[in-house]
C-alpha positions in Angstrom: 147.3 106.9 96.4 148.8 105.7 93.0 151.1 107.7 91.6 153.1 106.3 87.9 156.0 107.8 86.3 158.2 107.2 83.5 160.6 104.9 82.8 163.0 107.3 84.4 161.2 108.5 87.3 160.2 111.4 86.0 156.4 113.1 84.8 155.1 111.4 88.5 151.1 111.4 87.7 148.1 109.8 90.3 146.1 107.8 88.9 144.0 106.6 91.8 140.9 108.4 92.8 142.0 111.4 95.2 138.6 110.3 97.8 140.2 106.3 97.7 142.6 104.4 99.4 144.1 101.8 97.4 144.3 98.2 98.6 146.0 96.3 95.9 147.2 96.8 92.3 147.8 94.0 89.6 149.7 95.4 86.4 149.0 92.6 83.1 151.8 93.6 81.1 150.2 91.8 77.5 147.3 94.2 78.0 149.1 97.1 79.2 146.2 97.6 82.0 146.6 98.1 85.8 143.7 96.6 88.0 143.2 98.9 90.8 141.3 97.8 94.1 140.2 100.5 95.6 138.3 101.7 98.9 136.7 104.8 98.5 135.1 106.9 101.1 131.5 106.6 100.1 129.9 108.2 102.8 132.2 111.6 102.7 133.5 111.4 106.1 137.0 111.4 105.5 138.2 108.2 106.7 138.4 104.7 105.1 136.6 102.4 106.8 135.6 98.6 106.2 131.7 99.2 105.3 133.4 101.9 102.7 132.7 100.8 99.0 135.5 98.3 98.0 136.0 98.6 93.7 137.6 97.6 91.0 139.1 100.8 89.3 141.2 100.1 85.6 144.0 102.4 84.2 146.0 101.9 81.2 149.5 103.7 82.1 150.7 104.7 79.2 147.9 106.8 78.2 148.3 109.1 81.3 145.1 109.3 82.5 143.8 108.2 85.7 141.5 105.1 86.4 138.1 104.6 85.9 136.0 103.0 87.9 135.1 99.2 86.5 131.2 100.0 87.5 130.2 103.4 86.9 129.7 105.0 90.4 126.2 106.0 89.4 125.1 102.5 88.2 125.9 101.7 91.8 124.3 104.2 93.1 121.0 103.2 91.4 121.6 99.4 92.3 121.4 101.1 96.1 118.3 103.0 95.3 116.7 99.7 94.1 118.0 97.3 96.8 116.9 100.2 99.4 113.6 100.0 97.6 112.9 96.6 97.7 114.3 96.1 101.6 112.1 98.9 102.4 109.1 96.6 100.8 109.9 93.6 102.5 110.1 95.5 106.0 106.6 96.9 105.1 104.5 93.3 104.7 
């Protein structure tokens, strides 16, 4: 978890996703915008693990809202559909 305050420790806010654990952050001071790695339990059963999704998650602190995931999380959920799809296919010839 990710949690920003002010300049004098105060107004504490996370900003990480509440289902992720994060692995690294990178904050680019001319942009304003902190990078985020992220691992997020993607299959619900409450523990991080190392075939959980790994992402890229992008904040920009001094608007106060949390980060958003770099890829939507249901754009990867259709590039699994379609993968699944396609492995499926091969399997079947």
């Amino acid at each position: 978890m990710l949690i920003l305050t002010d300049d004098d420790g105060r107004n504490p806010r996370v900003v990480s996703p509440r289902d992720a654990q994060v692995l690294s952050f990178t904050y680019q001071p001319q942009t304003n915008t902190l990078w985020l790695e992220v691992l997020r339990d993607s299959d619900g059963d409450l523990a991080f693990k190392p075939d959980d999704d790994r992402l890229p998650y992008l904040c920009t602190p001094s608007t106060g809202e949390p980060a958003t995931p770099v890829i939507a999380l249901d754009t990867i959920e259709r590039a699994r559909a379609l993968l699944g799809e396609s492995e499926e296919l091969s399997l079947s010839e």
